[in-house]
N, C-alpha and C positions, 0 to 999 in steps of 0.2 A: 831421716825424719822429715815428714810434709814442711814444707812452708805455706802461711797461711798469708793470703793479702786483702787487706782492706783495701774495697771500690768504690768513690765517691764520684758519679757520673758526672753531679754538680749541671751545669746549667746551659742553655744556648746549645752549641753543637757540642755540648761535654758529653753529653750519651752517646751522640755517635760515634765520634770516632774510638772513646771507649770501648764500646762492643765489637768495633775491629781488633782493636788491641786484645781482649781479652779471645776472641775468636782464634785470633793470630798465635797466641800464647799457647792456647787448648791444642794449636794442629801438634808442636811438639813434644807431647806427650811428659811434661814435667810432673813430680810431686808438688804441684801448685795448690792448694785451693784458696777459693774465692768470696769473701766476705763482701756481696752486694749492701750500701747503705744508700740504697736509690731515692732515698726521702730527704735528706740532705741538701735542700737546694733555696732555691726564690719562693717557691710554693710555700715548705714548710716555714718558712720566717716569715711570710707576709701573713700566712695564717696563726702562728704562735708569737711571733717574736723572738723567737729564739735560732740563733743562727748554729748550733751544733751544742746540743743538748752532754751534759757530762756524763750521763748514759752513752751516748754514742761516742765520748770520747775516749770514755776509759775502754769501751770495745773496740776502739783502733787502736789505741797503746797496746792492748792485750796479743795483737797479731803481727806480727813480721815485716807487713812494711804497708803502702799506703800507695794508690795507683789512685790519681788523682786527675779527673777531666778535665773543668773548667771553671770557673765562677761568674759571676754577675748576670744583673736582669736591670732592663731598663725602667720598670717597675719599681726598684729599690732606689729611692732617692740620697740615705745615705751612707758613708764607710762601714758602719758597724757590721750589717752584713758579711760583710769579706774579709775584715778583719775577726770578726765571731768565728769564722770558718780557716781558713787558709793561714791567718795570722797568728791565731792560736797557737792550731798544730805546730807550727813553725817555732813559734816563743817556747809553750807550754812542752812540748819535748823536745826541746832544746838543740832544735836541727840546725846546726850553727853556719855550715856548710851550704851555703848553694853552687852544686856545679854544672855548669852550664860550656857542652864543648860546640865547637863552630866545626864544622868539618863537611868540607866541597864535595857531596856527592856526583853531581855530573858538572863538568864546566859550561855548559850551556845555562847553566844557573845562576850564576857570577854578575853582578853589574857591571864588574871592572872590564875596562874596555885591554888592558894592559894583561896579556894571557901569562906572563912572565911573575905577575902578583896575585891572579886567582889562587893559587892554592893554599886556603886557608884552612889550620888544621890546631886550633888550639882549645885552652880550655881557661873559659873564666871563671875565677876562684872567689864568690863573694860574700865577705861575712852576712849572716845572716839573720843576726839576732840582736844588731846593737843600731848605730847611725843613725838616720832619719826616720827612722821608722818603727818607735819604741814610742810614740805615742807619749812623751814626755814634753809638756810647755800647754800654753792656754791662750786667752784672748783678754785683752782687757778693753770695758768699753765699746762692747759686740753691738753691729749694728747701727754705730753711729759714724760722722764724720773724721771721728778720732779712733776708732778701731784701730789694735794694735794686736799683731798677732806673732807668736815665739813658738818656734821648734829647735828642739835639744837636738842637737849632733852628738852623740854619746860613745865615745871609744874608751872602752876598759884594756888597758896591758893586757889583762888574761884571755880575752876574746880576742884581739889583735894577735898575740902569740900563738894561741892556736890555729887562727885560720893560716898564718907561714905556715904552721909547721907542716898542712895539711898541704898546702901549693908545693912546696917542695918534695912531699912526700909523690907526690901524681905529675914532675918532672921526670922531660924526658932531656931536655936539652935546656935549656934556663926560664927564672921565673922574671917577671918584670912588675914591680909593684908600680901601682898606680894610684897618687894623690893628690893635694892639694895643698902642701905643706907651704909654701913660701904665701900665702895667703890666709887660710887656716891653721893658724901657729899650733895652737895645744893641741888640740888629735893629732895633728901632723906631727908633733914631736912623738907620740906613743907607737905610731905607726913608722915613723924614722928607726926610732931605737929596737923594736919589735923584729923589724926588716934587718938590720946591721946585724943583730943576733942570729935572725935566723941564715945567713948569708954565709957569716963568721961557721956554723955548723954543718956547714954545705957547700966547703968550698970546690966540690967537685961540681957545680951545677951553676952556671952563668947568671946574676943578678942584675938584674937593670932596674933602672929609677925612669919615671916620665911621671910630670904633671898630668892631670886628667886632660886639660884642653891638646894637649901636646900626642897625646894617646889616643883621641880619634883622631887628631889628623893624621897619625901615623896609619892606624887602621885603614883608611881610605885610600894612602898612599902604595902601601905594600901590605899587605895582613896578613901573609907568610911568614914574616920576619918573628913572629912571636908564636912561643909557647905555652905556656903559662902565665895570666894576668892572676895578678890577688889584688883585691883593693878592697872598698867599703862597700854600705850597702846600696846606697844612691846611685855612687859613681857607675857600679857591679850592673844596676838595674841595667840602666844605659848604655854603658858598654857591651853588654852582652846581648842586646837586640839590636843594636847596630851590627855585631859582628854575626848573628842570624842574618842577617837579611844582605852581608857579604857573602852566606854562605850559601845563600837562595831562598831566603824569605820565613819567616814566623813560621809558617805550616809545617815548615819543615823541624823547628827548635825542639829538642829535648833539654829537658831539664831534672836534677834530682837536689834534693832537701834533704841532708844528710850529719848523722850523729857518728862520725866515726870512730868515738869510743862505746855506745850500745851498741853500734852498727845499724841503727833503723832509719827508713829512708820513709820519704817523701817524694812520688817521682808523676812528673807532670808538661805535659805539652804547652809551649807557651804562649801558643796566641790567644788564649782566652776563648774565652763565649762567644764571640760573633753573631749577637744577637740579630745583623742584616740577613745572616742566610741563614740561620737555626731553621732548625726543619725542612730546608729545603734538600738534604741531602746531598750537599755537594762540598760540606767542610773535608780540610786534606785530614787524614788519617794518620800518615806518616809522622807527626812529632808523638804521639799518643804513641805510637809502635814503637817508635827510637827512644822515648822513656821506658818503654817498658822493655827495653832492650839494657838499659843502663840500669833499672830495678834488677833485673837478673844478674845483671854482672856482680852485682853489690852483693847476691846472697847465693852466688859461688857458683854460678851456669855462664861463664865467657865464653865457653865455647856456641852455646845458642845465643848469646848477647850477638856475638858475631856475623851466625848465620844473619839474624834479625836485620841485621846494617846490610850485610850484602845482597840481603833481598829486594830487601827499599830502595837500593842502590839499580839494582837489575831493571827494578818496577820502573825506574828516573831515566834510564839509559833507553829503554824501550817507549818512552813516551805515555805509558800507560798511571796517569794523573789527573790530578782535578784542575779545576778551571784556573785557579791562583799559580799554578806551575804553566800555563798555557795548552789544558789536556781538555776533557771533555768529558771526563770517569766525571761517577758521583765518589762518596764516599766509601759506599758498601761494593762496587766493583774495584776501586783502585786499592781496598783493601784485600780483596780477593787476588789483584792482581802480586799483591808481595805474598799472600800465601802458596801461590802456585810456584813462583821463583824460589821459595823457598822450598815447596815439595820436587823441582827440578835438582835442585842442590847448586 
């Protein structure tokens, strides 16, 4: 039976390196198709106000999964935008799951000077629909010398428990939760108790505890040593673009937004819009590809997920990149050049 994927090209270099991705997909000849929502962006909301119309929302619920560019314009002055768009999707079907893996495709990509610690190969497990970013708390007295402003930290047992369950489940060798508990008492007790549960039910799978501050320093020190992080959604932010850019930098990040009990995904490159070079043709393509290598996996093509990494891989090895890897491609030949790697085998 087809799968069908919603395309929100979204904004800045989201179109481009989208139409590699989706070019890239076409060469392997999958039962894909592809539901373009190319209106979706800065444009339509500075002209409507409306950052993703429930017409177009209910048409991406309706299809299989959601390949997703870029957001932001430096036109839009405030959140609603990107929250109307990206944060929706994310809340409104309930993609609780962001997974985000790090994984060292060439070591000349590495900051670490220590060749003994480059090989980073893990996956950060961040909730995705609770913490700082649920848009709960206000201001009192805006605008004046007394302004006082509140954001809810919000951890529920039942969202805490299912994001273990899910870290543990995509362990290969242990998980390591990351928080803030000796500071932040009450979350930290939900996510103490949450983690001991899920630990107790997995005792075949290595569990570790680290503070967040204690967790990039480790990252920086060795960031081999870990498999699986799970933590919130703040910490998740952060730690998981740190551990991009141990892994050779944003252009490179995949990323997926996932319900794994519908199974519908969310799957998105993470460096955003780049609104300094949009149009210039010279955004990297490869996290747009390595998401949509991680959408495939999800709705049961690992075998081409796979090819997908090994070709981006070939394309890294050969030098054949854009300027933020140190290459000289634009976008639309460094994209051609992982289709050719890919039609080599």
């Amino acid at each position: 039976m087809p799968k069908t994927v919603s395309v929100i090209p979204g904004d800045g270099i989201g179109p481009e390196v989208t139409r590699e991705a989706l070019e890239t997909l076409e060469t392997l000849g999958l039962d894909l198709r592809f539901d373009v929502l190319d209106h979706v962006n800065a444009d339509t909301y500075l002209r409507t106000g409306v950052s993703l119309s429930d017409e177009d929302f209910e048409r991406v619920k309706a299809n299989d999964a959601v390949l997703f560019g870029a957001i932001g314009d430096p036109r839009v002055t405030t959140s609603d935008y990107g929250r109307g768009v990206l944060l929706r999707l994310r809340f409104d079907l309930d993609l609780f799951v962001n997974h985000r893996p790090a994984t060292l495709l060439h070591e000349d990509l590495s900051p670490l000077r220590d060749e003994r610690t480059r090989a980073i190969d893990c996956v950060i497990v961040r909730e995705n629909t609770e913490g700082l970013y649920t848009d709960i708390g206000g201001v009192l007295r805006g605008d004046t010398e007394h302004e006082t402003a509140m954001d809810v930290d919000v951890s529920t047992y039942m969202g805490v428990s299912r994001i273990m369950e899910y870290a543990y489940s995509i362990a290969r060798r242990g998980v390591c939760m990351v928080d803030k508990s000796n500071a932040v008492r009450h979350g930290g007790r939900v996510w103490q108790r949450a983690f001991k549960e899920a630990a107790a039910r997995n005792p075949g799978i290595r569990s570790t505890h680290l503070y967040v501050d204690a967790a990039a320093m480790r990252f920086v020190s060795d960031p081999s040593e870990f498999d699986v992080i799970v933590t919130n959604n703040s910490y998740g932010d952060i730690l998981s673009d740190l551990a991009a850019m141990l892994a050779g930098g944003l252009g490179n990040a995949a990323s997926a937004n996932i319900n794994p009990v519908t199974g519908f995904g969310l799957y998105e490159p993470v460096h955003g819009s780049a609104p300094d070079i949009a149009g210039q043709g010279i955004g990297n393509p490869f996290g747009a590809i390595l998401s949509s290598a991680l959408m495939l996996e999800h709705l049961g093509w690992p075998h081409e997920a796979d090819a997908l990494r090994r070709a981006v891989g070939t394309a890294i090895a050969l030098g054949q990149v854009t300027p933020d890897l140190g290459g000289s491609l634009g976008t639309k030949e460094a994209g051609e050049a992982v289709r050719s790697a890919l039609a080599a085998g």
